[in-house]
PQR file with spaces between the fields and no chain letter, atoms N, CA, C, O and H, PARSE charges and radii, in Angstrom:
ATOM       1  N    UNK     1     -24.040  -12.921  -17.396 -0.4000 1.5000
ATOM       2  CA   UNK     1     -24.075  -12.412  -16.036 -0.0000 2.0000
ATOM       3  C    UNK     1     -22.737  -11.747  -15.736  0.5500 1.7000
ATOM       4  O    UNK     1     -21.677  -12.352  -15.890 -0.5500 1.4000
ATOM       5  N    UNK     2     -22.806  -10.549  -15.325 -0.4000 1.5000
ATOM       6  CA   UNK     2     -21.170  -10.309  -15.041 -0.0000 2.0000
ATOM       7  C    UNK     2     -21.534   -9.664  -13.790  0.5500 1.7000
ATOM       8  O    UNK     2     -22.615   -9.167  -13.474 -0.5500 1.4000
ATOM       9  H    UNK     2     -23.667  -10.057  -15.199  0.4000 1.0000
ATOM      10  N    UNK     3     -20.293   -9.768  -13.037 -0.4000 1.5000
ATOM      11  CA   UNK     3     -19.744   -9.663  -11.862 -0.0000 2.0000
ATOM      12  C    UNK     3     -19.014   -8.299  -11.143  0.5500 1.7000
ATOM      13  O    UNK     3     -18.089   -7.690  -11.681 -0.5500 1.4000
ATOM      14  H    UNK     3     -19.415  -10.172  -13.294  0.4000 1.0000
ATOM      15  N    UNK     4     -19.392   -8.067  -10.298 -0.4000 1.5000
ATOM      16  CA   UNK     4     -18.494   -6.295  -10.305 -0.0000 2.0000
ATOM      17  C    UNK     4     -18.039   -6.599   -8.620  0.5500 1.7000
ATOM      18  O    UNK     4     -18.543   -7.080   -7.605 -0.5500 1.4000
ATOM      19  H    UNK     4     -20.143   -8.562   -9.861  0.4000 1.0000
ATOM      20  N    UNK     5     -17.032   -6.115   -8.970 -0.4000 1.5000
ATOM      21  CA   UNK     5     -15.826   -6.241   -7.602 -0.0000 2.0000
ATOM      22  C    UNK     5     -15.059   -4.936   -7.018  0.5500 1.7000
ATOM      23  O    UNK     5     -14.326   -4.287   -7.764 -0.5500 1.4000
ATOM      24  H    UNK     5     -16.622   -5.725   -9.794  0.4000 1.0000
ATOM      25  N    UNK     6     -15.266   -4.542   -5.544 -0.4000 1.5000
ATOM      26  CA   UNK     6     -14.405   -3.645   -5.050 -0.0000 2.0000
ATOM      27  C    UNK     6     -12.970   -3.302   -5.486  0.5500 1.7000
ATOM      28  O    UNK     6     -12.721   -2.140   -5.807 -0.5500 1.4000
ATOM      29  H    UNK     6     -15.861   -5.069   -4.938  0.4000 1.0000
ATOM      30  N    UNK     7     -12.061   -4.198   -5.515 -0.4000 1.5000
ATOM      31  CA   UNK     7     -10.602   -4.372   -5.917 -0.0000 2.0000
ATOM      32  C    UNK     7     -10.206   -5.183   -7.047  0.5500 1.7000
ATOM      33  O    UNK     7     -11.070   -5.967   -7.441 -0.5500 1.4000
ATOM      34  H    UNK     7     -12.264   -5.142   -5.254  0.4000 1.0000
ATOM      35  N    UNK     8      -9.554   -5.179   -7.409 -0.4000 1.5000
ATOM      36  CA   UNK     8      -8.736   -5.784   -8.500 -0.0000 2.0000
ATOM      37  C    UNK     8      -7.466   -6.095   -7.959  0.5500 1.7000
ATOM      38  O    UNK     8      -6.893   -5.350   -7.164 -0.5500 1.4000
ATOM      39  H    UNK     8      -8.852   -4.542   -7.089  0.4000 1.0000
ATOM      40  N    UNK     9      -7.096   -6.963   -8.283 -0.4000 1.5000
ATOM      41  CA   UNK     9      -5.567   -7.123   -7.894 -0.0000 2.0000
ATOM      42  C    UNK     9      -4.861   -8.137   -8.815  0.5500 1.7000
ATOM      43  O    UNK     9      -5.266   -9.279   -9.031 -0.5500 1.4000
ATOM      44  H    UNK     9      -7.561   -7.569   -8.928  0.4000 1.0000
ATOM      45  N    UNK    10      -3.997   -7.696   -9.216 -0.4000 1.5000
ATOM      46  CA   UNK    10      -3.056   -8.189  -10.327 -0.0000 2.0000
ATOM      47  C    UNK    10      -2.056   -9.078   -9.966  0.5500 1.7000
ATOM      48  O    UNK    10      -1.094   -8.485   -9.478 -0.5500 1.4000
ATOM      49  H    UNK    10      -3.668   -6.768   -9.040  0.4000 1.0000
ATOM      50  N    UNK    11      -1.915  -10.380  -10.029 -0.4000 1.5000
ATOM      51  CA   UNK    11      -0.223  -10.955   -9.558 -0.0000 2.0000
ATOM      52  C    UNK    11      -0.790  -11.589   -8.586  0.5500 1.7000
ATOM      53  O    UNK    11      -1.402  -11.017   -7.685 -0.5500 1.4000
ATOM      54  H    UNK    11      -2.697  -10.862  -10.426  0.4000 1.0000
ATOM      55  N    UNK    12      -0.578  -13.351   -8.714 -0.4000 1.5000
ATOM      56  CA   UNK    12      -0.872  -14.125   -7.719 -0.0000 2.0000
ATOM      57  C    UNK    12       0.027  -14.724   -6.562  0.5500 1.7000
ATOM      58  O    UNK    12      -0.333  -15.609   -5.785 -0.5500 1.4000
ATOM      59  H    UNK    12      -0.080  -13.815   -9.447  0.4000 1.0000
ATOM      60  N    UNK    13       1.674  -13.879   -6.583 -0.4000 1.5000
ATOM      61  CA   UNK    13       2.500  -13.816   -5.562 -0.0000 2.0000
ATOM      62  C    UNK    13       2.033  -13.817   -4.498  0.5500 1.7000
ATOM      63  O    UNK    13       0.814  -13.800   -4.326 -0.5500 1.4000
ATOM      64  H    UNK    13       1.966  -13.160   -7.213  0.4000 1.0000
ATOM      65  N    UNK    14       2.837  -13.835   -3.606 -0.4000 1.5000
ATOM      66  CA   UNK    14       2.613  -13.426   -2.009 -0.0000 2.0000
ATOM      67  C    UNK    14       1.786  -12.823   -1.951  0.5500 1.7000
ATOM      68  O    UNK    14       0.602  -13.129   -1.812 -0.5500 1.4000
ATOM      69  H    UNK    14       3.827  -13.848   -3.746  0.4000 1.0000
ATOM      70  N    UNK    15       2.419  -11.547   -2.079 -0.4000 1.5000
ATOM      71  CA   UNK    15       1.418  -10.431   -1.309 -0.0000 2.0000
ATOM      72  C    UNK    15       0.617   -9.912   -2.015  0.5500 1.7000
ATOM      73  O    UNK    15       0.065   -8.926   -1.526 -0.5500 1.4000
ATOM      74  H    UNK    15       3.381  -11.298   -2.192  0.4000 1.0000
ATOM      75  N    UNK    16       0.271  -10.258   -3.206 -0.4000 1.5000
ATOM      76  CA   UNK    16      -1.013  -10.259   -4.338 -0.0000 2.0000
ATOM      77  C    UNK    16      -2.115  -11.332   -3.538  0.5500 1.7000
ATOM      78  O    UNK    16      -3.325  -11.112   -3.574 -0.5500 1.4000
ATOM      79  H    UNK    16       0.719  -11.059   -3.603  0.4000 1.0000
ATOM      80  N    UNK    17      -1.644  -12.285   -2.957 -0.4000 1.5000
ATOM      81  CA   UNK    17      -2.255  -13.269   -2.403 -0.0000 2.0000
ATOM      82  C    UNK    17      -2.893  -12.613   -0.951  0.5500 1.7000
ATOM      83  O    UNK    17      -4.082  -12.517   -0.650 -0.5500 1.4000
ATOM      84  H    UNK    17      -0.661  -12.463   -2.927  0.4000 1.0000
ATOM      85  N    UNK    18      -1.607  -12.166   -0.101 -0.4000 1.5000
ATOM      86  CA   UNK    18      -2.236  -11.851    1.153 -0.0000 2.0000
ATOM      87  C    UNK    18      -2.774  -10.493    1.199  0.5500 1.7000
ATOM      88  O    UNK    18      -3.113  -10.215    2.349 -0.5500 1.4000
ATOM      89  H    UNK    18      -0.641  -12.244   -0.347  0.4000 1.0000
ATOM      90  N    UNK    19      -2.982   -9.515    0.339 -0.4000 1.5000
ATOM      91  CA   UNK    19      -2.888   -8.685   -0.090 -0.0000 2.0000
ATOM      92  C    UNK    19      -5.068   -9.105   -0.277  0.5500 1.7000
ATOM      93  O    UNK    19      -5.835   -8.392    0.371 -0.5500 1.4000
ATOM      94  H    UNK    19      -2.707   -9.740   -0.596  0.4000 1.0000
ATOM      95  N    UNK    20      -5.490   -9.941   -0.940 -0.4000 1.5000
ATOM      96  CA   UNK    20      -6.984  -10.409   -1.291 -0.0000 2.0000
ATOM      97  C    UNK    20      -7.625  -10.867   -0.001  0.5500 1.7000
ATOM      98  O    UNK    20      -8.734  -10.558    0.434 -0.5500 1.4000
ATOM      99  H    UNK    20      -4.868  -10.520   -1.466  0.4000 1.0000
ATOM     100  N    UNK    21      -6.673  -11.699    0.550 -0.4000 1.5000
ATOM     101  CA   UNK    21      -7.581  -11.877    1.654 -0.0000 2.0000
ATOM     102  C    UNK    21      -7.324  -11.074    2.756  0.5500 1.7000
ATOM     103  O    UNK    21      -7.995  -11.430    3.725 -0.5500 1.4000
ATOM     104  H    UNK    21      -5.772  -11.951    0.197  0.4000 1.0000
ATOM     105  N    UNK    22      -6.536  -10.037    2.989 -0.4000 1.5000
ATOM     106  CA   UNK    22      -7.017   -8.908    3.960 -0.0000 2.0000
ATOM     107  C    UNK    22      -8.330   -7.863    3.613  0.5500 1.7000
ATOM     108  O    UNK    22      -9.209   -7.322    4.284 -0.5500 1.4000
ATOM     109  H    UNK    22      -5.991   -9.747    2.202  0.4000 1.0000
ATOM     110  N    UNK    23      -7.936   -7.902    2.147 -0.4000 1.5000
ATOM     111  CA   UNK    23      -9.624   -7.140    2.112 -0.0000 2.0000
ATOM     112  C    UNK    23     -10.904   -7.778    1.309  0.5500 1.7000
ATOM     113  O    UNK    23     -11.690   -7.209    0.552 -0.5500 1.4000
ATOM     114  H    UNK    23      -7.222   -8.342    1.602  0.4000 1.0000
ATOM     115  N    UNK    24     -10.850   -9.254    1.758 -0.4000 1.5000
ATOM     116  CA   UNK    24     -11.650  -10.067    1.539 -0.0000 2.0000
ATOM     117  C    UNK    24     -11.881  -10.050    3.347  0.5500 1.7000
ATOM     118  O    UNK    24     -13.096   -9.989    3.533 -0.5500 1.4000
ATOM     119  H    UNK    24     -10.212   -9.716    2.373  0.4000 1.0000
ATOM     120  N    UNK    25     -11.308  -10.076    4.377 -0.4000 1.5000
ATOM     121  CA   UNK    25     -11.596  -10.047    5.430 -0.0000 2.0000
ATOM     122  C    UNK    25     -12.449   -8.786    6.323  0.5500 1.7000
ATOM     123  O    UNK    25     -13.156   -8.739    7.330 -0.5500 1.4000
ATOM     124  H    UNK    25     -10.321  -10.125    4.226  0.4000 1.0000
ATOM     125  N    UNK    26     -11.767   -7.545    5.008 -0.4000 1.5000
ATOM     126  CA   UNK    26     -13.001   -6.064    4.968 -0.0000 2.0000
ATOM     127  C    UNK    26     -14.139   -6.364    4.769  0.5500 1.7000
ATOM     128  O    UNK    26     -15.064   -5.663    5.181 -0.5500 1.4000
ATOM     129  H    UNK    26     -11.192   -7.583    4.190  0.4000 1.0000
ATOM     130  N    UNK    27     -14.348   -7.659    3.978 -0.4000 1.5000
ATOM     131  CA   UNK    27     -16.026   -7.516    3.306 -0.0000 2.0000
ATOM     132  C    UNK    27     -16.162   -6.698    2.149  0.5500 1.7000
ATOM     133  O    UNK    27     -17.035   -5.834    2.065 -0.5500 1.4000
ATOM     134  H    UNK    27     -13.597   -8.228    3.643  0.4000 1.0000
ATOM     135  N    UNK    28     -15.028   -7.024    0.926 -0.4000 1.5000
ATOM     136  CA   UNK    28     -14.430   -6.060   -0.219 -0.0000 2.0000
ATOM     137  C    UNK    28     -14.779   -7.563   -0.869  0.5500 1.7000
ATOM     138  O    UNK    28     -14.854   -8.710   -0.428 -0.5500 1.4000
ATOM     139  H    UNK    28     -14.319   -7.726    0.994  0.4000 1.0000
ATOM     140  N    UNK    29     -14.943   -6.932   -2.117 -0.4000 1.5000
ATOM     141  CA   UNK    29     -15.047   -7.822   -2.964 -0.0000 2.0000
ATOM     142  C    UNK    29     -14.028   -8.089   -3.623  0.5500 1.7000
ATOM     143  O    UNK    29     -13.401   -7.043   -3.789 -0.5500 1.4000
ATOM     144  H    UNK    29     -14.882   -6.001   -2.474  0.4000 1.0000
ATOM     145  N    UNK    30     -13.552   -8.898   -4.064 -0.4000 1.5000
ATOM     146  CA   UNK    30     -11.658   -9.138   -4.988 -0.0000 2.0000
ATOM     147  C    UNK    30     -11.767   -9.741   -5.450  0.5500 1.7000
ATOM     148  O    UNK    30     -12.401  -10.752   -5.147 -0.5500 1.4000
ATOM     149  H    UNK    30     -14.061   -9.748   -3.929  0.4000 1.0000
ATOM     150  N    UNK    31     -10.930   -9.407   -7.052 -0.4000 1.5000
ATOM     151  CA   UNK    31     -10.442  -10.347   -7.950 -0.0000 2.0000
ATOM     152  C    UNK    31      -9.143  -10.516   -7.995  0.5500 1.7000
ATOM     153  O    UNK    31      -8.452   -9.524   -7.762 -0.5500 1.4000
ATOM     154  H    UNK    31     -10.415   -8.586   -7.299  0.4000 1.0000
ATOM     155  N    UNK    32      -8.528  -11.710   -8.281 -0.4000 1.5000
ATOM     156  CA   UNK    32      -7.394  -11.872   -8.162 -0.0000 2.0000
ATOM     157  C    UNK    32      -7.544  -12.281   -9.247  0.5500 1.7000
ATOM     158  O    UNK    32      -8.478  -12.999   -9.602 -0.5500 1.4000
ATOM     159  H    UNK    32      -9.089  -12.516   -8.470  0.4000 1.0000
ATOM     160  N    UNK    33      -6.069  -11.629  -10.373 -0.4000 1.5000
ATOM     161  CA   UNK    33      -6.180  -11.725  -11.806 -0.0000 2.0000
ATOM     162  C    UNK    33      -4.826  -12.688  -11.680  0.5500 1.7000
ATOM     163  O    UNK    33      -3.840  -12.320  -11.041 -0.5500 1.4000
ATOM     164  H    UNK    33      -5.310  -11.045  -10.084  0.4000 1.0000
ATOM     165  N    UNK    34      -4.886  -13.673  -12.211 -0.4000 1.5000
ATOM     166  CA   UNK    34      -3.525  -14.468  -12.940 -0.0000 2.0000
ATOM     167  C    UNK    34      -3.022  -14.207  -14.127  0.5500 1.7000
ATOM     168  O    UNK    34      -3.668  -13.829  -15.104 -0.5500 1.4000
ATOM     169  H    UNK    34      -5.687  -13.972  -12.730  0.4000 1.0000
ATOM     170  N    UNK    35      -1.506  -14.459  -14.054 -0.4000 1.5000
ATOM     171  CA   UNK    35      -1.105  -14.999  -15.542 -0.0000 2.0000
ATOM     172  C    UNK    35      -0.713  -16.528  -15.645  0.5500 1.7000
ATOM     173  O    UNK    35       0.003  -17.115  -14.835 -0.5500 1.4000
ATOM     174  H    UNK    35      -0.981  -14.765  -13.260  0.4000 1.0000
ATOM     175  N    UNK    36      -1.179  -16.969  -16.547 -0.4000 1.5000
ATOM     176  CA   UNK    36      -0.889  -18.438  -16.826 -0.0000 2.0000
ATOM     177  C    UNK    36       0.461  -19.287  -16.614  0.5500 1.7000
ATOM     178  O    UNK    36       1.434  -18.884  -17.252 -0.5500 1.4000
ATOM     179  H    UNK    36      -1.760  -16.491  -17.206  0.4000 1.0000
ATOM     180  N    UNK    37       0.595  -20.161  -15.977 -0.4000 1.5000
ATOM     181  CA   UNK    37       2.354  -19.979  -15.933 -0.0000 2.0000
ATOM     182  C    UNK    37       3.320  -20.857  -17.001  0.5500 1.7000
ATOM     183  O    UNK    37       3.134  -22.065  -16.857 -0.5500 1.4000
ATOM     184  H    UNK    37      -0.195  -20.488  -15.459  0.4000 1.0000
ATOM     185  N    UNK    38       3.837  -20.681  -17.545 -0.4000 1.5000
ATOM     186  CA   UNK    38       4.273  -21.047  -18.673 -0.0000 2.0000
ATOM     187  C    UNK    38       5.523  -21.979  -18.077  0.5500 1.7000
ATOM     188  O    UNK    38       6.391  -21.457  -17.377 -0.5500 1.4000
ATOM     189  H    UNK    38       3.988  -19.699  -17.662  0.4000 1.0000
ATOM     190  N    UNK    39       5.551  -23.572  -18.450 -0.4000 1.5000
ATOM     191  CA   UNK    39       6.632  -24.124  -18.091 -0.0000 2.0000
ATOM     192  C    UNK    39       8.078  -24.267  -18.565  0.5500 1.7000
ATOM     193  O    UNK    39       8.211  -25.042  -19.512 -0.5500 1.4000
ATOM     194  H    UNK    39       4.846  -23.996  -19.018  0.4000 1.0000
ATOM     195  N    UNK    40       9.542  -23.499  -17.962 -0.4000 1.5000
ATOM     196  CA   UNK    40      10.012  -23.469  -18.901 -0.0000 2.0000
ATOM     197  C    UNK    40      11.015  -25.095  -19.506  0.5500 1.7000
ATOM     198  O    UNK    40      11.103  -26.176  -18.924 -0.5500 1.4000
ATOM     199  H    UNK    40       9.434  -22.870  -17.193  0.4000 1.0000
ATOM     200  N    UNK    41      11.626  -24.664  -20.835 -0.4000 1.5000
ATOM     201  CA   UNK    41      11.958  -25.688  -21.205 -0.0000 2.0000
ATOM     202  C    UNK    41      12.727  -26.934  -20.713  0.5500 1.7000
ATOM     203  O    UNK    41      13.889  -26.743  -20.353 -0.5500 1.4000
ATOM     204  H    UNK    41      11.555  -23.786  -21.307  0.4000 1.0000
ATOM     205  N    UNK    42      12.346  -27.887  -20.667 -0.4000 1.5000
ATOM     206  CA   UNK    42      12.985  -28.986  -20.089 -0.0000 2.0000
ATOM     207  C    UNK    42      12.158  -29.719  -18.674  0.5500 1.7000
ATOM     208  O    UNK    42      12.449  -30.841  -18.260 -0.5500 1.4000
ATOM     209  H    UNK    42      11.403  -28.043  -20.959  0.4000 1.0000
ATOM     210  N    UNK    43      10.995  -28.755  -18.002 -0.4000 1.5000
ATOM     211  CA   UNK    43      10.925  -28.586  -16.895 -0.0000 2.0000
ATOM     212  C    UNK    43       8.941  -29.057  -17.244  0.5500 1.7000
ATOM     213  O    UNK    43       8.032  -28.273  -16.970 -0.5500 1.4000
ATOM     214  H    UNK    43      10.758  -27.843  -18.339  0.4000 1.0000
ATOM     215  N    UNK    44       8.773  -30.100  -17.710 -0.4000 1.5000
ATOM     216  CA   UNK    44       6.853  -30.212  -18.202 -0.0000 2.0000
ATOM     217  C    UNK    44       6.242  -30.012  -17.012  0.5500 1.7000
ATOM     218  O    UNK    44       5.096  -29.563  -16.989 -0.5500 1.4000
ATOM     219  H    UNK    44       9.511  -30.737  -17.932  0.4000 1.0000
ATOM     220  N    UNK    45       6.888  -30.301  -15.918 -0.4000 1.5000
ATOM     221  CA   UNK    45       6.030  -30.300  -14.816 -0.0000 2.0000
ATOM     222  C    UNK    45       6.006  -28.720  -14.058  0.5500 1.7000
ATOM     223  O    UNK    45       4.889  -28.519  -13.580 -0.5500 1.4000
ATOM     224  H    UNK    45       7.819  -30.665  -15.936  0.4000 1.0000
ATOM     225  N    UNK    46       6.635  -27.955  -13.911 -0.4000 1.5000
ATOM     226  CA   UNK    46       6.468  -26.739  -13.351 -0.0000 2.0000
ATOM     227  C    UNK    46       5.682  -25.941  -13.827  0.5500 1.7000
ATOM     228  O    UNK    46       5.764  -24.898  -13.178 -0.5500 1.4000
ATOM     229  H    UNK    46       7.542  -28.118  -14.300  0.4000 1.0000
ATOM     230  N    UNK    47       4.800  -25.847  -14.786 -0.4000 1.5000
ATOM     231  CA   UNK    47       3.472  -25.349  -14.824 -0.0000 2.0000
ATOM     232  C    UNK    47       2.645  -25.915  -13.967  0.5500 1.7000
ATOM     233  O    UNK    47       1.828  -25.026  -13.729 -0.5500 1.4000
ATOM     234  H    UNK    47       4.734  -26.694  -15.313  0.4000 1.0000
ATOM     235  N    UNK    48       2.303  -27.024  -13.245 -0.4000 1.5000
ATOM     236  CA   UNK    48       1.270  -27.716  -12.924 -0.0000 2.0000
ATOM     237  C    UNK    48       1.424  -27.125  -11.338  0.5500 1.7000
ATOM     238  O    UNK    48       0.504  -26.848  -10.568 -0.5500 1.4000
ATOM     239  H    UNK    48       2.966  -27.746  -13.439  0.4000 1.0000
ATOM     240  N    UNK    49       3.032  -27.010  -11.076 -0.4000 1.5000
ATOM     241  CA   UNK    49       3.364  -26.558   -9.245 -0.0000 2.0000
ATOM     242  C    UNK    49       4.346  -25.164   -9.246  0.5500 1.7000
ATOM     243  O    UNK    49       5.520  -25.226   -8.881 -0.5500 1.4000
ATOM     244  H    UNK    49       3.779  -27.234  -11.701  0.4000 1.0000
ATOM     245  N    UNK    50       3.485  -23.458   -9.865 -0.4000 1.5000
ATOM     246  CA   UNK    50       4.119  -22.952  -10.015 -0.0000 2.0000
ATOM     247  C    UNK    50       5.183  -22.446   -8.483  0.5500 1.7000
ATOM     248  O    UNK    50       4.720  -22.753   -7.385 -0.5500 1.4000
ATOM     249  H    UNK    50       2.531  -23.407  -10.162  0.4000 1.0000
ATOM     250  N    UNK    51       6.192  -21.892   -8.521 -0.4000 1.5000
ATOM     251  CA   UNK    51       6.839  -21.688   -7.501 -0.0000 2.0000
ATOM     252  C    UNK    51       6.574  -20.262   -6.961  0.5500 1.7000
ATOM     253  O    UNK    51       6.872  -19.286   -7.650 -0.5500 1.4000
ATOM     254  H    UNK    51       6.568  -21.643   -9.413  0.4000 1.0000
ATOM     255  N    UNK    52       6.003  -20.127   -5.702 -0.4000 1.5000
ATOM     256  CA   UNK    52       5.442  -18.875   -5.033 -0.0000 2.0000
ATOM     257  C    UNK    52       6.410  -17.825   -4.006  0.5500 1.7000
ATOM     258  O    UNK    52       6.274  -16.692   -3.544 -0.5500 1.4000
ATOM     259  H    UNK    52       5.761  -20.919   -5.143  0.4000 1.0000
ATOM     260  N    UNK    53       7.603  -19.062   -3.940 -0.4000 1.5000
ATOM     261  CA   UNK    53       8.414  -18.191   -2.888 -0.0000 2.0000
ATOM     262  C    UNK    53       8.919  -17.140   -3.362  0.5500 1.7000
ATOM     263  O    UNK    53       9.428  -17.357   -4.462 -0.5500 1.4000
ATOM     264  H    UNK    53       7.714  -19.982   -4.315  0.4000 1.0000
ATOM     265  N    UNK    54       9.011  -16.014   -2.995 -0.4000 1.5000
ATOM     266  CA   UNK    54       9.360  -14.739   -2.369 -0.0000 2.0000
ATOM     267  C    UNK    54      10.723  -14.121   -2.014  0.5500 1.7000
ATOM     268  O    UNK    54      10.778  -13.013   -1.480 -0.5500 1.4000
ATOM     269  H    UNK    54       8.597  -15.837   -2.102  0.4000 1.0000
């Protein structure tokens, strides 16, 4: 089954974020694409709570 979407949007930052739901609020269809977040060394837990601030 595949899926077809108005927008694409790349980058789950901020405004990748607020950026989906303004035109999820159009009645647009959106994908919000991630990248996986890779924890760096020393740090096991910061993959699990990546950091979003801006």
């Amino acid at each position: 089954m595949s899926k077809s979407f108005d927008v694409c949007i790349r980058g789950d930052g901020v405004v990748g974020r607020a950026l989906a739901l303004l035109l999820a609020r159009e009645r647009l269809r959106v994908a919000l694409v991630t990248q996986p977040h890779s924890a760096p060394t020393g740090q096991p837990d910061a993959a699990a709570h990546p950091d979003v601030r801006a």
